[in-house]
N, CA, C and O of each residue as an XYZ file, in Angstrom:
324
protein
N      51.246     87.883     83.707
C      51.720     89.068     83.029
C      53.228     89.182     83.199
O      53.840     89.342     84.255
N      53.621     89.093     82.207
C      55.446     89.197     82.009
C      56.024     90.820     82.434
O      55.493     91.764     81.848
N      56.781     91.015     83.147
C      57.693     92.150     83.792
C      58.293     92.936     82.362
O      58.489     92.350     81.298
N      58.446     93.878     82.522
C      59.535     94.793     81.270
C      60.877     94.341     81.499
O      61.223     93.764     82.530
N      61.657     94.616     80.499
C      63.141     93.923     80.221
C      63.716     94.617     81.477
O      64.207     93.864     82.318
N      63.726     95.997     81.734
C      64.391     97.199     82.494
C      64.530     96.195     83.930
O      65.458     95.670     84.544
N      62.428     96.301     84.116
C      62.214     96.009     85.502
C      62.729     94.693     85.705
O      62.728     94.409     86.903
N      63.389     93.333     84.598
C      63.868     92.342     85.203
C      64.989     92.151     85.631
O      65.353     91.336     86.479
N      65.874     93.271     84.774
C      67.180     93.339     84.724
C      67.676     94.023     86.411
O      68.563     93.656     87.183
N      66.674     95.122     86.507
C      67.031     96.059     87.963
C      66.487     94.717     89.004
O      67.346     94.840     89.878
N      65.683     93.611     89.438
C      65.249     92.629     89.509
C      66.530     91.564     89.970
O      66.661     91.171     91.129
N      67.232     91.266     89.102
C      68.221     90.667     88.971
C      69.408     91.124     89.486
O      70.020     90.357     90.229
N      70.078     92.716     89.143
C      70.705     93.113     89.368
C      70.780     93.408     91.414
O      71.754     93.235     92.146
N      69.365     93.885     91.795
C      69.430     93.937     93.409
C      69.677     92.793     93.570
O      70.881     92.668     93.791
N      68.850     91.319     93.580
C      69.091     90.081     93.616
C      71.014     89.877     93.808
O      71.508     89.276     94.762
N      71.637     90.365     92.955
C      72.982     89.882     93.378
C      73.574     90.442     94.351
O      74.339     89.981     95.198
N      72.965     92.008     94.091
C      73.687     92.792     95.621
C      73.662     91.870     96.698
O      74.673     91.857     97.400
N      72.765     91.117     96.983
C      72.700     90.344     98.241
C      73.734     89.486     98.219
O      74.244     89.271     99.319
N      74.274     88.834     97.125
C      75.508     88.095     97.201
C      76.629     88.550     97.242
O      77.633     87.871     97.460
N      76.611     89.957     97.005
C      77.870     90.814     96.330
C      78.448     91.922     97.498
O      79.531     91.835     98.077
N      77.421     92.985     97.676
C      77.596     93.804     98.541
C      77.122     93.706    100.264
O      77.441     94.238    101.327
N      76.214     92.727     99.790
C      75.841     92.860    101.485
C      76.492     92.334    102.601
O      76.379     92.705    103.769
N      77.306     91.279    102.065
C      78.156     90.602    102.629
C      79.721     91.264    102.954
O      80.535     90.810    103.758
N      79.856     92.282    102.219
C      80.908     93.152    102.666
C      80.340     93.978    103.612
O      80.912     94.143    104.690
N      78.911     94.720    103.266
C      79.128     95.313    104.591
C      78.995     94.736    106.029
O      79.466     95.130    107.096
N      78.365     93.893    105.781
C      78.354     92.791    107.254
C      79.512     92.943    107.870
O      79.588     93.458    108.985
N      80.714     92.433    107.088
C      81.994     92.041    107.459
C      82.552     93.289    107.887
O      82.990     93.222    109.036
N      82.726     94.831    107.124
C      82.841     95.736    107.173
C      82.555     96.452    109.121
O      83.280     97.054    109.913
N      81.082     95.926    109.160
C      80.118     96.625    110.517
C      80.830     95.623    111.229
O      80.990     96.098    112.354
N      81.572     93.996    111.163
C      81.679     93.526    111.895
C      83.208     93.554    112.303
O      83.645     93.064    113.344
N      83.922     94.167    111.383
C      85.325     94.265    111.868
C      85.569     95.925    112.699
O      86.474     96.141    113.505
N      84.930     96.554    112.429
C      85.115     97.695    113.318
C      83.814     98.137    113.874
O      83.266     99.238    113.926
N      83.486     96.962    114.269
C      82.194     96.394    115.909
C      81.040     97.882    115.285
O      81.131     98.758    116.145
N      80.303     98.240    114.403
C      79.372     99.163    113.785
C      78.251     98.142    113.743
O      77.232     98.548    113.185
N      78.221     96.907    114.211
C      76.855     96.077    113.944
C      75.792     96.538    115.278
O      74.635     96.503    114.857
N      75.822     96.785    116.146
C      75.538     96.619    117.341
C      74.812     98.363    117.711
O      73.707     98.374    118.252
N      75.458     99.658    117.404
C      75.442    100.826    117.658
C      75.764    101.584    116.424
O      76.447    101.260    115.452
N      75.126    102.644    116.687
C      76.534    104.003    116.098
C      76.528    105.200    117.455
O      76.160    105.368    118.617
N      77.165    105.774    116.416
C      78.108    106.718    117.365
C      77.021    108.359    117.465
O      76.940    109.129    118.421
N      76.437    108.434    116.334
C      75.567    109.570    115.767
C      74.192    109.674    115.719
O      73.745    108.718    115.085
N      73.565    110.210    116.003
C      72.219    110.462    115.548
C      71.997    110.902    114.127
O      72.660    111.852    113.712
N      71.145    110.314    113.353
C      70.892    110.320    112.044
C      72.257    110.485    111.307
O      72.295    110.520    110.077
N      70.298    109.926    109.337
C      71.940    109.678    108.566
C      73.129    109.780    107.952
O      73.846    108.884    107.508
N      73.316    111.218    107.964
C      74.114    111.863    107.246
C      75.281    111.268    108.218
O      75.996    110.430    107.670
N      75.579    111.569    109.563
C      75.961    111.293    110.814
C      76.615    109.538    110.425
O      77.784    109.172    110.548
N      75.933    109.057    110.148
C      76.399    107.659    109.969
C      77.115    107.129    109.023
O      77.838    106.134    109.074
N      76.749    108.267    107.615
C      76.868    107.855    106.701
C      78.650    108.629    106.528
O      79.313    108.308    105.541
N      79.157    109.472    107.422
C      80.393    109.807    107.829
C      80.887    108.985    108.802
O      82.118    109.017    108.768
N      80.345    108.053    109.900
C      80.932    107.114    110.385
C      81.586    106.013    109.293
O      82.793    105.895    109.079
N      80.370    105.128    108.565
C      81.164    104.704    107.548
C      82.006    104.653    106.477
O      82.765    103.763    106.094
N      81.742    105.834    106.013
C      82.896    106.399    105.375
C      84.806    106.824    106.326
O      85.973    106.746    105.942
N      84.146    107.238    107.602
C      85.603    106.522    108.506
C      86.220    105.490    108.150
O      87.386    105.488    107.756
N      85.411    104.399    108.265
C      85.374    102.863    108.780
C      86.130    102.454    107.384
O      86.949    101.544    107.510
N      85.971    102.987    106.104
C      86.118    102.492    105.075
C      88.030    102.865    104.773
O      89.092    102.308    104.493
N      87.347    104.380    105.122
C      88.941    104.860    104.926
C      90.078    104.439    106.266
O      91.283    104.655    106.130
N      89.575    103.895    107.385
C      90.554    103.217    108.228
C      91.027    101.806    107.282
O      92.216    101.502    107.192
N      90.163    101.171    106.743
C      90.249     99.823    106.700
C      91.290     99.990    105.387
O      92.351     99.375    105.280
N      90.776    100.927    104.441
C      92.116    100.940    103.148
C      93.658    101.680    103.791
O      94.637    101.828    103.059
N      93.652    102.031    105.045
C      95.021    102.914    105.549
C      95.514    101.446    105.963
O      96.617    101.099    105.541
N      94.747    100.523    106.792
C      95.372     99.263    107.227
C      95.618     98.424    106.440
O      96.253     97.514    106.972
N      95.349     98.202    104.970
C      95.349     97.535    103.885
C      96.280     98.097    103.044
O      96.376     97.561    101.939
N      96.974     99.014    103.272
C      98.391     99.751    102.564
C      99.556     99.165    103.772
O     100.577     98.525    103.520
N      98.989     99.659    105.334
C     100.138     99.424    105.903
C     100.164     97.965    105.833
O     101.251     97.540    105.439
N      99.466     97.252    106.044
C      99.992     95.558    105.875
C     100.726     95.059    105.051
O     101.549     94.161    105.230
N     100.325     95.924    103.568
C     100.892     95.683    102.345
C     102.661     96.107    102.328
O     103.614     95.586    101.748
N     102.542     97.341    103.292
C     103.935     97.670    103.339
C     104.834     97.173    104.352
O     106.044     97.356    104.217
N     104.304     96.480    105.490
C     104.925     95.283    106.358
C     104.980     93.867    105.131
O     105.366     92.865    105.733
N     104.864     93.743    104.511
C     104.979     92.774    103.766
C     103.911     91.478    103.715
O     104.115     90.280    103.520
N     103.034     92.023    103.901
C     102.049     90.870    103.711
C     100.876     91.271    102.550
O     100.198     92.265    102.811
N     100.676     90.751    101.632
C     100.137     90.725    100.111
C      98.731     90.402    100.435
O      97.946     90.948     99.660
N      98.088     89.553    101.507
C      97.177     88.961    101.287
C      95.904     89.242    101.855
O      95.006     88.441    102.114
N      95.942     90.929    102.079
C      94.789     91.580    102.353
C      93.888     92.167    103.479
O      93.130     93.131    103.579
N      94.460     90.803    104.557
C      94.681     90.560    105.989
C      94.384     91.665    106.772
O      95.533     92.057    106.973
N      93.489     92.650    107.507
C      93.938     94.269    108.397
C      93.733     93.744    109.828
O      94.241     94.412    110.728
N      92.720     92.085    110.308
C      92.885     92.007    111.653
C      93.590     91.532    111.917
O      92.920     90.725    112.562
N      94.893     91.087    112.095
C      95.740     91.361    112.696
C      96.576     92.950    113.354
O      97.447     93.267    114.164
N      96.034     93.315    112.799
C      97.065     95.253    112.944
C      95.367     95.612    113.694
O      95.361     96.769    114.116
N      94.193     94.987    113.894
C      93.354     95.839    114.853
C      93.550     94.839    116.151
O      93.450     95.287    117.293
N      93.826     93.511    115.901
C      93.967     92.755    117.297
C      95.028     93.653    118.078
O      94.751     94.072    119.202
N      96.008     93.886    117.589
C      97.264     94.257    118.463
C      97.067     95.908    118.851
O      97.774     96.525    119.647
N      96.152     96.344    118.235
C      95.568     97.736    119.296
C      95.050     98.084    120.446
O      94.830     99.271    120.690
């Protein structure tokens, strides 16, 4: 029995998240050490931790940009903390 167009497309579409998004957040939980713990009990709680995490990582991705480096780079500016 063949799937509906909708259900292959939504099908397909999660299918890439795994190539697309999940791999940022990995990297995301793994650059500001969120793989391991959080800080909060439940998810609203968490879901304001990461939203931290996100808005630290674009403040370090301006200042790098404005030290002069183009190429996206933020661990370096968390090593030296």
């Amino acid at each position: 029995m063949s799937q509906s167009p909708v259900r292959e497309r939504l099908r397909k579409l999660y299918a890439r998240r795994g190539q697309t998004i999940e791999p940022f957040n990995d990297w995301l939980k793994l650059l500001f050490e969120l793989d391991h713990r959080v800080w909060h009990r439940g998810l609203e709680n968490n879901r304001t931790q990461l939203l931290a995490a996100i808005f630290a990582y674009q403040l370090l991705l301006r200042y790098n940009y404005r030290c002069g480096n183009h190429n996206g780079q933020a661990q370096w500016i968390l090593d030296t903390l």
